[in-house]
C-alpha positions as protocol buffer text, in pm:
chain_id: "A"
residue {
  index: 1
  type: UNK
  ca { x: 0 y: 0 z: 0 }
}
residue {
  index: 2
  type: UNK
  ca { x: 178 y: 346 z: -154 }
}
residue {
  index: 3
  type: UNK
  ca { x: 9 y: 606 z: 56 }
}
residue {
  index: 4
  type: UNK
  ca { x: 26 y: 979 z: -99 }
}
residue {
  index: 5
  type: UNK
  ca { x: 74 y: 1310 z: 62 }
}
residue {
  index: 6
  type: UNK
  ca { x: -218 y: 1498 z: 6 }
}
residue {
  index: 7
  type: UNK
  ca { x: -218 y: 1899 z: -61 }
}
residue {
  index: 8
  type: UNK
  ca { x: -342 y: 2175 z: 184 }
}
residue {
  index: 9
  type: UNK
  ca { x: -696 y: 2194 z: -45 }
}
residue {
  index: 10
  type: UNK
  ca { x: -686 y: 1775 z: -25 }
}
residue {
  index: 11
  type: UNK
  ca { x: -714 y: 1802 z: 358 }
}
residue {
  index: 12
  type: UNK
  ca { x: -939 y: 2114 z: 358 }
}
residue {
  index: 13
  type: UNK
  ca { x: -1205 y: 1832 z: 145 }
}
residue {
  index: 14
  type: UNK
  ca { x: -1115 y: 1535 z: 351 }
}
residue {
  index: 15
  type: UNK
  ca { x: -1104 y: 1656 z: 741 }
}
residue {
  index: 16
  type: UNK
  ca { x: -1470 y: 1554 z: 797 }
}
residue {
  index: 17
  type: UNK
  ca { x: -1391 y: 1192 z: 690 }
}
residue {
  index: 18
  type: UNK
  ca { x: -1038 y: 1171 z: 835 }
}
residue {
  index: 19
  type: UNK
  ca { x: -1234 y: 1287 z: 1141 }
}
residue {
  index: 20
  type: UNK
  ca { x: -1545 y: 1064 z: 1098 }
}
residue {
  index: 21
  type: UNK
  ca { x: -1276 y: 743 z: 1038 }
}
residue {
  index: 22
  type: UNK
  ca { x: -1420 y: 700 z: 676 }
}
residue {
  index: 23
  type: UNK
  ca { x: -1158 y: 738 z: 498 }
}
residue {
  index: 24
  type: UNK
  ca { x: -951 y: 418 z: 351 }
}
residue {
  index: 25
  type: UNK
  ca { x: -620 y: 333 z: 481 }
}
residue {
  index: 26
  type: UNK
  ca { x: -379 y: 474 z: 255 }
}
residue {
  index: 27
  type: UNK
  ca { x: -557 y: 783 z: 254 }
}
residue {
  index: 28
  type: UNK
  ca { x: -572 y: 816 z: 626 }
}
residue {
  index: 29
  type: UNK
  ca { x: -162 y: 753 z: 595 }
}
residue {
  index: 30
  type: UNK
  ca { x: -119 y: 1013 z: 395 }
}
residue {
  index: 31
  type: UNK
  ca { x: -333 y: 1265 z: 554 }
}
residue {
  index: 32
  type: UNK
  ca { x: -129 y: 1146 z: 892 }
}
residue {
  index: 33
  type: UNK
  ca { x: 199 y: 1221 z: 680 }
}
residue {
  index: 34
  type: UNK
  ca { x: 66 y: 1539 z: 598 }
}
residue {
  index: 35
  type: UNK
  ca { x: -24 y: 1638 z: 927 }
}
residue {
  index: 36
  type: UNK
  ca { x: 334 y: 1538 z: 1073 }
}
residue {
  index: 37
  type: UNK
  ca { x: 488 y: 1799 z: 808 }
}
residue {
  index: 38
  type: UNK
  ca { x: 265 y: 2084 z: 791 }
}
residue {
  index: 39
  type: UNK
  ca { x: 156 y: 2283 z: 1070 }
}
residue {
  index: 40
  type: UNK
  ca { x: -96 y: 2485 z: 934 }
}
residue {
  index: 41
  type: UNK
  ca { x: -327 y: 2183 z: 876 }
}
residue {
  index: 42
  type: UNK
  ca { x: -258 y: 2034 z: 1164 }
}
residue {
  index: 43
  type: UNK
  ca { x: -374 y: 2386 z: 1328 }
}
residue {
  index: 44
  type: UNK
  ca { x: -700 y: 2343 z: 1156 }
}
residue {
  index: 45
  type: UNK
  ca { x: -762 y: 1988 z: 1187 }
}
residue {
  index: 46
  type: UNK
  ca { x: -755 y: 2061 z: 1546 }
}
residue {
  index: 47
  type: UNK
  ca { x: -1004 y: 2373 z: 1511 }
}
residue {
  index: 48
  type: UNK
  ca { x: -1200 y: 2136 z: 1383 }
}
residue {
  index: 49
  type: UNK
  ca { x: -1213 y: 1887 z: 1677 }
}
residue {
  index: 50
  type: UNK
  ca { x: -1288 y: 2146 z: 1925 }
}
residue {
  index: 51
  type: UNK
  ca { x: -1543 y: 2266 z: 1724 }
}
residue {
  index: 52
  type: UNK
  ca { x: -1763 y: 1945 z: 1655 }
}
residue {
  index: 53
  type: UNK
  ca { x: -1668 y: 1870 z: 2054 }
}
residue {
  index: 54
  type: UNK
  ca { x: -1803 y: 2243 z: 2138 }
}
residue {
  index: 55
  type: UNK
  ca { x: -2105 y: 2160 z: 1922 }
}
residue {
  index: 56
  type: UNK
  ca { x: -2147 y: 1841 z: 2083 }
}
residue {
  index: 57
  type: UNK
  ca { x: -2159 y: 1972 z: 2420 }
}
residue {
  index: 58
  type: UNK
  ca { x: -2354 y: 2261 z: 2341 }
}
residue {
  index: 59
  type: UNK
  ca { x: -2716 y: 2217 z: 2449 }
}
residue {
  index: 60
  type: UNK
  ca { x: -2986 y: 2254 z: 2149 }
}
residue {
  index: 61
  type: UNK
  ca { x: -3169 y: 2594 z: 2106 }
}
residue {
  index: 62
  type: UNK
  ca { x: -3532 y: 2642 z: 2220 }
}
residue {
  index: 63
  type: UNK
  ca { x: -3780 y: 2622 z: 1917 }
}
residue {
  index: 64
  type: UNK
  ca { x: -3934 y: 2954 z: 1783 }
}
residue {
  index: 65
  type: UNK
  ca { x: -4221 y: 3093 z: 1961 }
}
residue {
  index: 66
  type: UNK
  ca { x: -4536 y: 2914 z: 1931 }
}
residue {
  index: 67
  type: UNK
  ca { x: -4350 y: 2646 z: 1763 }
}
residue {
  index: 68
  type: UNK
  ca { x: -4415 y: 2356 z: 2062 }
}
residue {
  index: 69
  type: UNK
  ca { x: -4766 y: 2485 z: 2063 }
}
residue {
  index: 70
  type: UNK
  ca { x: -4815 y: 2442 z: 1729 }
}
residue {
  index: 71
  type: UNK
  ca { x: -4632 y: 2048 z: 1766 }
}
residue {
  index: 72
  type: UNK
  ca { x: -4842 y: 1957 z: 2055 }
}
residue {
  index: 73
  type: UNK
  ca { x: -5190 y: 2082 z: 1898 }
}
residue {
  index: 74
  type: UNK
  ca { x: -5069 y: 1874 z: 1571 }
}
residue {
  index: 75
  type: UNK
  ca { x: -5043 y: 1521 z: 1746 }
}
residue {
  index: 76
  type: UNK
  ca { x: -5362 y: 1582 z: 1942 }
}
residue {
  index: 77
  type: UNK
  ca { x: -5570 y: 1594 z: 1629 }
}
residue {
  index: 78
  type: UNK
  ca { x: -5606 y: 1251 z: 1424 }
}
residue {
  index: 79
  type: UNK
  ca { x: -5542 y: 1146 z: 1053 }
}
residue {
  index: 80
  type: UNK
  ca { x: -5819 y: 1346 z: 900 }
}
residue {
  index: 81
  type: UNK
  ca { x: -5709 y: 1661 z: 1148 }
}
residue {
  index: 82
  type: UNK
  ca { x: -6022 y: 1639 z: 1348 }
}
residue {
  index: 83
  type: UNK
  ca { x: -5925 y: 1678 z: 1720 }
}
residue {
  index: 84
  type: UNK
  ca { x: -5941 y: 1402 z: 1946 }
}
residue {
  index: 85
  type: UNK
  ca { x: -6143 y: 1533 z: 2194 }
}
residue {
  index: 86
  type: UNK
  ca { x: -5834 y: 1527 z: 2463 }
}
């Protein structure tokens, strides 16, 4: 297996699979080799990690108002959007 050094716009395309572990084994080799010799990507690589962990972390934002009133009176009418007499 010949692995290949990828350019700086290669691993701007491929973090999210390098990331994700989708990507096949010579190309994860050669993004690793990449990484090793240029710091710049390696900088943003890791911008990238604390960014999907910040994200991940982050709790979700409340739905627009009257949204949830508009879900719950939804599921209390049936198929033909008659309500159910709850």
């Amino acid at each position: 297996m010949e692995a290949t050094i990828p350019t700086c716009r290669d691993m701007a395309e491929r973090v999210t699979d390098y990331l994700e572990g989708a990507l096949s084994a010579s190309s994860r080799l050669g993004t690793r080799m990449h990484l090793f010799i240029c710091p710049s990507c390696r900088r943003y690589f890791d911008q990238m990690r604390k960014t999907i962990r910040l994200l991940a972390d982050a709790p979700p934002a409340p739905p627009p108002d009257g949204v949830a009133e508009k879900v719950i009176a939804a599921v209390r009418r049936d198929p033909q959007g008659q309500p159910t007499g709850d």
